[in-house]
N, C-alpha and C positions, 0 to 999 in steps of 0.2 A: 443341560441337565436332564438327565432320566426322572421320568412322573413318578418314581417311587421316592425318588426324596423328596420331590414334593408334597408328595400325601403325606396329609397327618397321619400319624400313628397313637393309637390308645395307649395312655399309661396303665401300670398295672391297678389304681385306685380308680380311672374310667370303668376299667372293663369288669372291674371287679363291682363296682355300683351299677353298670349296666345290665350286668349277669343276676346280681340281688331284683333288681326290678322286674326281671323276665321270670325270673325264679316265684314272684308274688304275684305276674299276670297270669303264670303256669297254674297257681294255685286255686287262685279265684276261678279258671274258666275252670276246672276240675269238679271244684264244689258248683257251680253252674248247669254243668254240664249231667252230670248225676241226678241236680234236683228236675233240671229240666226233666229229663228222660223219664222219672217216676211220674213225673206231672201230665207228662204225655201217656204213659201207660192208663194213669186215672183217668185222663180223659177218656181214653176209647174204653173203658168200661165202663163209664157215666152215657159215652153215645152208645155202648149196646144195652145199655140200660133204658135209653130214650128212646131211642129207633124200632132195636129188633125184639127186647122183652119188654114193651112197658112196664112196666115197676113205678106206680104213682108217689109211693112214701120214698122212695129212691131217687127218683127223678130231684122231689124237693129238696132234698137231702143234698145233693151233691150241683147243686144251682150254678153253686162258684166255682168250678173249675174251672171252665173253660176261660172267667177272666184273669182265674189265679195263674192259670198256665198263657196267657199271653203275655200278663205284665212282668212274670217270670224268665219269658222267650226273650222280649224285650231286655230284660238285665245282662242274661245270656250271650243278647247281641254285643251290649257294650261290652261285656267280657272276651270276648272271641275279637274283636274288634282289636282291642288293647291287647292280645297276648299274639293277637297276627302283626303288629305294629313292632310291637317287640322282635319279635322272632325273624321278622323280613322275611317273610313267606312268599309265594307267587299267589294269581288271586285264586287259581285252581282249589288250593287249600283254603283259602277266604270260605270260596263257595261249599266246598265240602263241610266246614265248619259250619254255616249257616243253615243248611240242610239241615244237618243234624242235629237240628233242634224241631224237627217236624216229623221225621221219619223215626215213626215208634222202632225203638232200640237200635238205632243208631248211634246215641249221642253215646250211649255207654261203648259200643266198638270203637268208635271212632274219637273218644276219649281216650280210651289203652293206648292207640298209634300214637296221636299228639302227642301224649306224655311220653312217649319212648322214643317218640322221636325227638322233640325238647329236650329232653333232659338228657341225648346223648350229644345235641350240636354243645347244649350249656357245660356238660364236661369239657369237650373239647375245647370251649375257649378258655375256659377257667383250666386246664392244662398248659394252653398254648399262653397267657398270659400271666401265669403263675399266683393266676386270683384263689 
């Protein structure tokens, strides 16, 4: 026996609920990924607020970012986490994903790619299995 008879093969109601689930981790890292990004941009306006202009009613003013935007980062993670899960990525992409929750305006670049790239493998299977 050839291993192709062996391997399971997806029915068209597998792949078609596996495709709805990637379809929902796509979504969630997107809105993640957006809010992170603006959450990072505030940040470095609040640290050139702190650092290079003191600005003392600003400084107070803007206290919580930097925890808003960790336990933000944090959500982010588990998002990128579950939609690399989904997708079967290498970890190359992991990491670039992870990054790009640190590096002011990256998550927005490098949100556009994922999503076009996602959502060309997710045609293709939703083609190839007639989901």
């Amino acid at each position: 026996m050839s291993t192709e008879q062996n391997a399971p093969t997806a029915t068209t109601e597998q792949a078609a609920t596996a495709i709805r689930k990637a379809r929902g981790a796509l979504a969630r890292y997107r809105v993640l990924a957006i809010i992170t990004g603006v959450m990072l941009l505030v940040l470095c306006v609040e640290m050139v607020f702190k650092y290079l202009v003191p600005v003392q009613a600003v400084i107070d003013y803007m206290g919580w970012v930097p925890f808003a935007h960790g336990w933000i980062y944090v959500v982010y993670l588990v998002t990128v986490l579950d939609l690399w899960a989904k997708m079967r990525w290498g970890f190359g992409r992991l990491t670039t994903m992870v990054f790009a929750g640190v590096v002011p305006v990256m998550s927005f670049v490098l949100e556009k790619r994922v999503h076009a790239d996602a959502d060309a493998k997710l045609a293709a299977l939703a083609q190839r299995y007639g989901a």
